[in-house]
Each structure stands twice: as structure tokens, then as C-alpha cells.
N, C-alpha and C positions, 0 to 999 in steps of 0.2 A: 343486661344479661350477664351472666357469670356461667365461669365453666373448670372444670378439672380433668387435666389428659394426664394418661399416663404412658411414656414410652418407653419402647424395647428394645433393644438391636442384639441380634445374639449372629456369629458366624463360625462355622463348624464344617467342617468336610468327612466324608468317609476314606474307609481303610484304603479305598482302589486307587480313588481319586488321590491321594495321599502318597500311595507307592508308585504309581505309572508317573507323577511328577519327578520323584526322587532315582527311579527310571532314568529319565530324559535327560534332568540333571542341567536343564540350561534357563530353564524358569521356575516361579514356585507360586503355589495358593498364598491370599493374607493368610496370618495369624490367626488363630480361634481369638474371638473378641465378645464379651457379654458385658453389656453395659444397658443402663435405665435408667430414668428420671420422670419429676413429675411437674407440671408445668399449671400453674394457675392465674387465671384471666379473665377479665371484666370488661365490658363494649357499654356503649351506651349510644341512639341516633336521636336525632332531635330535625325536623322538618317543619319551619314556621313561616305562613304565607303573610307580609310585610304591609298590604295596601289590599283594599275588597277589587276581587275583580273588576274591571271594566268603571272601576270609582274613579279616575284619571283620563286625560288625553293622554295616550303616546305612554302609557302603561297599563295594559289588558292584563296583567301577571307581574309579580314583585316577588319573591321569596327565597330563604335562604336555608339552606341545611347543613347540619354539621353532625360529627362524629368522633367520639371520641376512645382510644382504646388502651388497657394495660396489662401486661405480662411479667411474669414472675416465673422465673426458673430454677426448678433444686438444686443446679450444679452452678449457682452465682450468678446468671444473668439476667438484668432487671433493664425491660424498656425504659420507664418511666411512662407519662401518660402522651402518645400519640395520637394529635387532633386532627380533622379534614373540616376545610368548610368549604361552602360551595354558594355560589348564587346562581339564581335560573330568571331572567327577564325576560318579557316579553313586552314588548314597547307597540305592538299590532297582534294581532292571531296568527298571522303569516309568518313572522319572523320571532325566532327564540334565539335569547343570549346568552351565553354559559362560563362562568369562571369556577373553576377548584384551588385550592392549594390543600398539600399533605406530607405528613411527615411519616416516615415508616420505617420500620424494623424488624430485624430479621437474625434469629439467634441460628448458632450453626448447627447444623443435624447431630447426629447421632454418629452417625457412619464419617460422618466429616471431622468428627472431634476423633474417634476410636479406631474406624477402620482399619486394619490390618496392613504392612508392607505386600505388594503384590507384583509379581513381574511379570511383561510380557515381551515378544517381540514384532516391532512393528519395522515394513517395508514404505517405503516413500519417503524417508527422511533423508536429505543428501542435507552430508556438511557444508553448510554457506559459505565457513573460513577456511575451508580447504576444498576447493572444487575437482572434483577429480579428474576433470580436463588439465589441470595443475599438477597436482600429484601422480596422476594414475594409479592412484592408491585404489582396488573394490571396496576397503572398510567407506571411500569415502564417495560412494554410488549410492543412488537411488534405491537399486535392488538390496543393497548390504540389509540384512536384516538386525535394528538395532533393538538394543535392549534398551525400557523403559520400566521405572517404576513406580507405582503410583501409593499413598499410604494414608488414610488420614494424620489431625493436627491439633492437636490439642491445647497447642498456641492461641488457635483462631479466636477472633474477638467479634462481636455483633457487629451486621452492620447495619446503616442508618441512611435514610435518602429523603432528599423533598420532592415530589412530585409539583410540578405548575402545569397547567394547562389555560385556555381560552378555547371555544368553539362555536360556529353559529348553524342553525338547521332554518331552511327558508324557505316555505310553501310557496310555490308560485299561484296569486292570487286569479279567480276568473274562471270559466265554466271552459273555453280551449283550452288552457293547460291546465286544468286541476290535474291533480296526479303526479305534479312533476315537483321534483324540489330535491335543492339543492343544499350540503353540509359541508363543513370547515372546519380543522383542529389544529391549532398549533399547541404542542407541550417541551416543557424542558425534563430531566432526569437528571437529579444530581447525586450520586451515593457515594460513601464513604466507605472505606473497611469491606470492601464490596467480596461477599465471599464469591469462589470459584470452587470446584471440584476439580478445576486443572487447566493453568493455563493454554494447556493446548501446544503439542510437540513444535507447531509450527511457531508460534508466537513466541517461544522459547528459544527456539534458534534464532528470528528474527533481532532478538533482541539480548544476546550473550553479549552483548560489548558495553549492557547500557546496565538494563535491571534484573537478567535473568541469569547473570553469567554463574553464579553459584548455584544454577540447576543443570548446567552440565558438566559432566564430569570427565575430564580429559586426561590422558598421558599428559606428564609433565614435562618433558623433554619438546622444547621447541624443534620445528625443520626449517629448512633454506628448499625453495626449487625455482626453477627457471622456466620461463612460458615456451615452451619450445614449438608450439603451434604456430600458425601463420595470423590468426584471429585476439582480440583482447580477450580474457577472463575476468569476468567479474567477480571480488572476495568482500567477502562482508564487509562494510565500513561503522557502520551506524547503526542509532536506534531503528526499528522499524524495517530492516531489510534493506537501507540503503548501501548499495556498493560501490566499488571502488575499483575502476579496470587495470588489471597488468597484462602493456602490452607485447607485441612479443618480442622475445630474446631481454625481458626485464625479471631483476630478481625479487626475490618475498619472502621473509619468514612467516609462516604459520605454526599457528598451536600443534600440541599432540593429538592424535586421535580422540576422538570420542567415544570415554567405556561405557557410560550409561549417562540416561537422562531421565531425572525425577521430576514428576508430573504431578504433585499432590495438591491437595488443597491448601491454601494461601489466602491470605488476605487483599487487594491490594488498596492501594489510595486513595484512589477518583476513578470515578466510572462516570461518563458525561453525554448524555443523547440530546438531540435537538429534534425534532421531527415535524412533521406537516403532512396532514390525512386528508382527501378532498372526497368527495364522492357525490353522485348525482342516481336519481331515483325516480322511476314515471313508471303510471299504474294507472292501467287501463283496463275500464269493464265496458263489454260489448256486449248486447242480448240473444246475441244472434251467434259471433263466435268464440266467446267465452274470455275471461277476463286474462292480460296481461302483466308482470312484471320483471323490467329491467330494472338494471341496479351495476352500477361501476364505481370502484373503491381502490385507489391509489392513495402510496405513502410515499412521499420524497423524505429520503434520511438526509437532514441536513447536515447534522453532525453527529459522529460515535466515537468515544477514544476512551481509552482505559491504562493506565499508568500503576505499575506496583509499588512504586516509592513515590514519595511530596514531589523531589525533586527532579524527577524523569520530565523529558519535554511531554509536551499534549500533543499527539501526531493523529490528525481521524484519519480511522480506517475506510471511509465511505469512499469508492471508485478506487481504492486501492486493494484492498480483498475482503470489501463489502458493497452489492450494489445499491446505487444512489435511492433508484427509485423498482417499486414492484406493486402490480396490482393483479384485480382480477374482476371480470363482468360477468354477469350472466342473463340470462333471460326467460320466465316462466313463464309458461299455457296453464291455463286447468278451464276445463269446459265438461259441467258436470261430472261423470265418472273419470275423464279423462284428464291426465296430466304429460308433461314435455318439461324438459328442462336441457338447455344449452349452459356449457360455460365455459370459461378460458383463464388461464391464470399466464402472468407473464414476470419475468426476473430480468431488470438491465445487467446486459456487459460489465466485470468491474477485472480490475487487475489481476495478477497473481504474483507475488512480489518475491516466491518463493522461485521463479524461474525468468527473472530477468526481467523483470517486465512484461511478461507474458501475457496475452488479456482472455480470460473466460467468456467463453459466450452467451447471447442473452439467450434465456431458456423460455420457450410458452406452449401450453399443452393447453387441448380441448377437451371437454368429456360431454355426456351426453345420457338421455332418461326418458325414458317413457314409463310411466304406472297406470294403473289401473284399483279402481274401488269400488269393490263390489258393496251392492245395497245391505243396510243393517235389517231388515224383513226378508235377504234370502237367504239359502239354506249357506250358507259362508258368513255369513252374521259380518259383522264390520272386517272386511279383509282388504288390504290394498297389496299388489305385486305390482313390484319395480325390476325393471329391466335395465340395465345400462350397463355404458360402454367409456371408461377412464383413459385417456391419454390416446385418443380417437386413432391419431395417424402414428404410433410410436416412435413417439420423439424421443430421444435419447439425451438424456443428460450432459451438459458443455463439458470435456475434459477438464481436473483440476485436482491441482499436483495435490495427493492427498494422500492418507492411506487407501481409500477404496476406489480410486479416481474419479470421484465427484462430491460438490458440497453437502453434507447429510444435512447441515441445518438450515439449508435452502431446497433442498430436493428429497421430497419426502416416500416419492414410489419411484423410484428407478428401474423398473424391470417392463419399460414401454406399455404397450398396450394391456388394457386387462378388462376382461369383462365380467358379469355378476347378476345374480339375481334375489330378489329380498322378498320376503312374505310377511307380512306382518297382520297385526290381528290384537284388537281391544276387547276386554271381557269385560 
């Protein structure tokens, strides 16, 4: 297949929006930005079964797949040709074998190359290398409201990864447990050049001494103060949020304040995941009370770390301000018209490195469904109404030092309990 995009980005503000900034006078919109390109691309898949079914002992299925793609961009960036190939074995009907490998690329948007300088100010950033139990400085509290700025880069460069995986899916053979069967994934993630739209306020202070120090921008003037508390104060030491305690009646120089911090898109070096998916599935039909499916799906993060230079240490962030492991189960009814669905999702415990060592709590919410389908011969022609009820007992999301006080890329409805209804309807 071949294909031709063409893209857009244009950003522009009106006259209000424009004056009530220049008003306030403490932040500002991006820049007007108009920019386009045209981007042309070629796929190709190819699916060839290796040995005739069931020709073999102890190979029921042999086959292998691959794919191939290429990209071509008007403002100079060329993939080159990116392959996947993949095998699928089946050595019995009950058990299937799976490998991939792939390579992949990724040119940077539009908004990432162009975007406009933009300011904003954000609360929950406390200076690591100056703790305000130290100074008793408020620029250097929690509450301080800092300025940030975000812009795209037109520096930025493609970035490129290989995907690997392995995984196996295993029907449990036999008329007692048909229904039930069991899968397995192990993958790796390797990318290079790995764009960001922003390291992230956190990850930035975490790491001012290592690779991010020329995205904050400080008073130059160094200070001396003294722990005059009874207790240790921990001050940034290291890559990664590691610190360093002074204890009391001991002296310290720290940096100047903090005037702003740049947030923009960057490239960085290595991006490195390791992972492990397991899950288990049993499916059950009754004539009597209508047919069942469970299903439970966990992912152990074995490793995750991401570095902006070659030479920064590899530190994973997995049980340090990413949880190890997180799943989710559920369980479905439908007997004739009627349907039910249960389910739970759960998040382990991991640190918080931004507050001493602090640990976030594991999060797991319920939700819950009953539908209903009406017949396609009654006057409601194919309709189904769903009833349900999201985050059952309103749990509230583990505190975490943030701007919003909880993980957004782990907790995706924070506002507890919510209920709803759906009507749907096929013509």
C-alpha cells in the first residue's frame, strides 16, 4: 500500500485572550505558529504458512509473518525501510508459540518541531537543592507558585526503537476444563532519540546535578545556611532524587533560587523497558444459567529507565516513582437478554522520591453493569441499555507529590464514584 499525508499546524489567539494576558502580565500564550508538511509512505505485509497443517508430529502450525514499512518527509526526514517479522508455532492445537522482532520510527510532530514559547505557573514544585525547612525561603515551598516554560524544538531528531518479544497462549486440554487457558509475554523496548514533549517538572529537578541542570534556571549567586532544626534535612545529591542529609547545627551551601524551569521537547538517549504480561481466562456456557467469562491480566514492569545523555547512569524507575506490578480482572454474565459485568483494577505501592522517600499507596477500584437487549422484531428494533456504576465504594486516589495531588498517568477518573447510563441502538 502506498499513501500521501498532508499536515497542518497553525496556532493563533484572539484579541481578549491576547489582552487579559498582557493584563496579568505574569504569563503568556505561545507565539502564532503556521507550519506544514507533506509526508509520503509505502507498507507492505507478507503472511506464509511454512509446513501443511497437521503434516508433522509435534507441529499442528508452522508460519511466519513479516512486514515491512517506509517514510519520507518534506522537511528531511527519511525512516529508511522498517521490517517486523514474527513466527507463530503451534507444536499441539492446545499450545501456541510466538516470537516478533521490530524496528520502528518515529519523526517529531509538528507542534514538537514549531510550537510556540508558553508560560504557565505551576504549585507543587519544591526546590530539592534547597528545602525550605533549610532556608525558610517560601520561593522555596511547595505552595511557591513556579513559573515554567514549555516551547517546541526544532533541533529534535527521529527517533528509532527495536521492539522483541516472546509469548505463549495454552488451552487447557479436556471436556472439565475446556474454557480455561492460560498466556505469557515477555518483551524488551529499546529506543533511541526517544522524543518527549517534556521531561516532566519532576524528573527535572530530580535530576539538576546530573542531565537536566541547564533546564533550570537559577539566581546565580550561591547561599551558606545552617540546619537550625533538631531533625536531618535531606538536599539533592544525585542522579535520580538521591539525597544527602544535613544534620543539625551542620553548614551547606546551596544554589540560588529557582527563576524558571523549561520543559520543552528534547530528545533523549535511551529509553529501556523490560516487561512480563501473564494472564489467565475460563469461559463457561451453562444451558440453564447462561454462559460465563472471567479473565485476569497483570503486567510485572521489570525494568523502565530513560537517560538524556549516552553518558548519564541507567537508574529504573520501577518501585521508585513507577509501580512494579498492576492488573485488572473481571467477570461476565449474559443469559439471553440479559448481561452483568464485574470488575477491578489494581495499582502496587511504589515510592515517591520527590518527598524523602515517601511511598504512594496501592490504588484498586471496582465498577460494575447490568444491560439489557431488547429483541430486533420489537418495536425498539436492536437496542441495548447499560446501567452501571464506576469506582463502586469511592476510593480516592493515594496522595502524590504532584501538581494535582495524584498520578494522572496512572489514575485516570479521580473524582470517586460515578454512575451512568448508555443506550445504544444498530440500524
Amino acid at each position: 500500500s502506498a499513501e500521501l499525508r498532508c499536515d497542518h499546524f497553525n496556532t493563533t489567539y484572539d484579541e481578549l485572550s491576547s489582552t487579559l494576558v498582557e493584563i496579568i502580565g505574569q504569563v503568556r500564550l505561545a507565539d502564532r505558529t503556521k507550519a506544514a508538511r507533506t509526508v509520503d509512505s509505502a507498507s507492505a505485509e507478507l503472511r506464509v504458512p511454512l509446513v501443511k497443517e497437521k503434516r508433522f508430529r509435534f507441529v499442528h502450525t508452522l508460519e511466519i509473518n513479516g512486514a515491512a514499512r517506509f517514510e519520507k518527509f518534506s522537511d528531511g526526514y527519511d525512516s529508511g525501510i522498517k521490517p517486523f517479522g514474527g513466527l507463530r508455532y503451534r507444536p499441539f492445537r492446545s499450545l501456541l508459540l510466538r516470537g516478533s522482532y521490530s524496528q520502528t520510527f518515529r519523526s517529531p510532530t509538528l507542534p514538537q518541531l514549531y510550537g510556540g514559547i508558553r508560560e504557565g505557573l505551576s504549585t507543587g514544585l519544591p526546590d530539592l537543592r534547597r528545602p525550605q525547612a533549610l532556608t525558610g525561603d517560601p520561593v522555596d515551598a511547595t505552595t511557591y507558585q513556579r513559573l515554567v516554560k514549555t516551547a517546541g524544538n526544532p533541533e529534535l531528531t527521529p527517533e528509532t526503537g527495536v521492539t522483541k518479544q516472546v509469548s505463549f497462549v495454552f488451552d487447557v486440554p479436556g471436556k472439565r476444563l475446556s474454557g480455561l487457558s492460560f498466556d505469557f509475554a515477555h518483551g524488551i523496548i529499546e529506543q533511541k532519540n526517544l522524543i518527549t514533549s517534556g521531561l516532566g517538572t519532576t524528573f527535572i529537578r530530580q535530576n539538576e546535578l546530573t542531565s537536566t541542570g541547564d533546564l533550570v534556571i537559577r539566581d546565580p549567586q550561591p547561599e551558606t545556611y545552617t540546619n537550625t532544626t533538631a531533625n536531618n534535612i535531606n538536599v539533592l545529591s544525585g542522579a535520580g532524587g538521591v539525597t544527602t542529609p544535613v544534620a543539625p547545627g551542620q553548614t551547606v551551601t546551596v544554589p540560588g533560587r529557582i527563576r524558571y524551569i523549561t520543559d520543552s521537547a528534547v530528545n533523549l538517549a535511551q529509553q529501556m523497558v523490560r516487561y512480563y504480561d501473564y494472564g489467565v481466562r475460563y469461559r463457561l456456557r451453562t444451558f440453564e444459567y447462561g454462559s460465563f467469562n472471567f479473565s485476569s491480566t497483570w503486567t510485572y514492569m521489570g525494568f523502565y529507565a530513560s537517560r538524556r545523555f549516552q553518558n548519564d547512569a541507567v537508574v529504573s524507575s520501577v518501585g521508585r516513582s513507577l509501580p512494579r506490578y498492576r492488573g485488572q480482572s473481571s467477570i461476565v454474565w449474559q443469559r439471553r437478554s440479559w448481561g452483568a459485568n464485574l470488575s477491578t483494577t489494581y495499582i502496587h505501592r511504589y515510592r515517591n522520591l520527590t518527598r524523602d522517600g515517601w511511598e504512594v499507596g496501592r490504588y484498586y477500584t471496582f465498577a460494575s453493569s447490568v444491560s439489557y437487549g431488547f429483541d430486533k422484531r420489537s418495536k425498539l428494533g436492536d437496542m441495548r441499555v447499560t446501567v452501571g456504576l464506576d469506582n463502586m465504594f469511592g476510593k480516592e486516589p493515594p496522595l502524590d507529590n504532584s501538581t494535582v495531588g495524584y498520578n494522572q498517568g496512572l489514575v485516570g477518573r479521580p473524582g470517586g464514584r460515578f454512575g451512568y447510563m448508555s443506550v445504544r441502538r444498530s440500524f
